[in-house]
Each structure stands twice: as C-alpha cells, then as structure tokens.
N, C-alpha and C positions, 0 to 999 in steps of 0.2 A: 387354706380352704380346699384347696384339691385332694391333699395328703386324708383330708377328714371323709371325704367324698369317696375315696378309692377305699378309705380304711371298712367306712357304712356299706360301700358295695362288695366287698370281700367276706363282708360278716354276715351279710344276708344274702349271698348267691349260696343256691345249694350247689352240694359238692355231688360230682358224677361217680356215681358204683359202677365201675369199669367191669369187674367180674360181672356184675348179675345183668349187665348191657351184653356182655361176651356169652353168657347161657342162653339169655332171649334170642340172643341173634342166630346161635348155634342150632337151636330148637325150632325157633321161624325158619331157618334156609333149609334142615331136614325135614319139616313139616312140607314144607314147599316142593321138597322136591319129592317126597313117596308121593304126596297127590298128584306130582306129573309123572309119575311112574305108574301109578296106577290108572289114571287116565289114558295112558297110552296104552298100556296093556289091554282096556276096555275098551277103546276105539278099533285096536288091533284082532278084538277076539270078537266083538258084536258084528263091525260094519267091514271085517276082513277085510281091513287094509294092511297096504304095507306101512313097515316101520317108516319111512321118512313121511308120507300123509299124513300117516299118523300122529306124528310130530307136530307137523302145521297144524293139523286142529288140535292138539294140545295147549300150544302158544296161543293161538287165538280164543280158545276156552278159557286160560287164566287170565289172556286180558281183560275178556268178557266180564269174569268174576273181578277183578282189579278195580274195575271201571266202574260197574255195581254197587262195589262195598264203598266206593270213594264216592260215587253220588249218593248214596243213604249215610255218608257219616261214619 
C-alpha cells in the first residue's frame, strides 16, 4: 500500500526547473539591487545626503515597498 502511495505521489508531483528557478532568481536579485542603486543615487542627488543616510532610507524604502506588495498580494 505504501509502495502504491509513494509510486501515485512521484507521478503527480511536479518536477522543479532548476535552470529557469536559477534565471528568475538571477534577474529578481539584479532587479533588486539597480532599484537600490538607483534609489540611493536619488536620495543622494535630491535631499543631498550622504552615502550611509542614504542608505538607511533606502533599506527602509524597499521595506516600505516589501510590506506594500505583501499586503495587496
């Protein structure tokens, strides 16, 4: 019975696309990080601050957005 069970859940779990997991992720983490590059650059060149401020409201901006997209779904 078990042997049936493991066989039925092997045959119907989808299999993971390792590569196109490995692009997505590639793509989100550089997506991720020009918009905190560019953030900081525009915190640093608007409200002339220095680089490390600048920083903190960076971090705190993509939470802000994080927090956002995670409460609308």
């Amino acid at each position: 019975m078990k042997n049936k069970y493991m066989e039925l859940v092997n045959k119907y779990t989808p299999k993971e696309d390792i590569l196109k997991n490995a692009i997505v992720s590639f793509l989100a983490g550089g997506t991720l990080g020009a918009l905190s590059e560019l953030l900081l650059r525009g915190y640093m060149m608007w409200f002339s601050l220095p680089r490390k401020e600048a920083g903190v409201v960076v971090i705190l901006t993509l939470i802000i957005i994080a927090s956002l997209l995670t409460a609308f779904g």
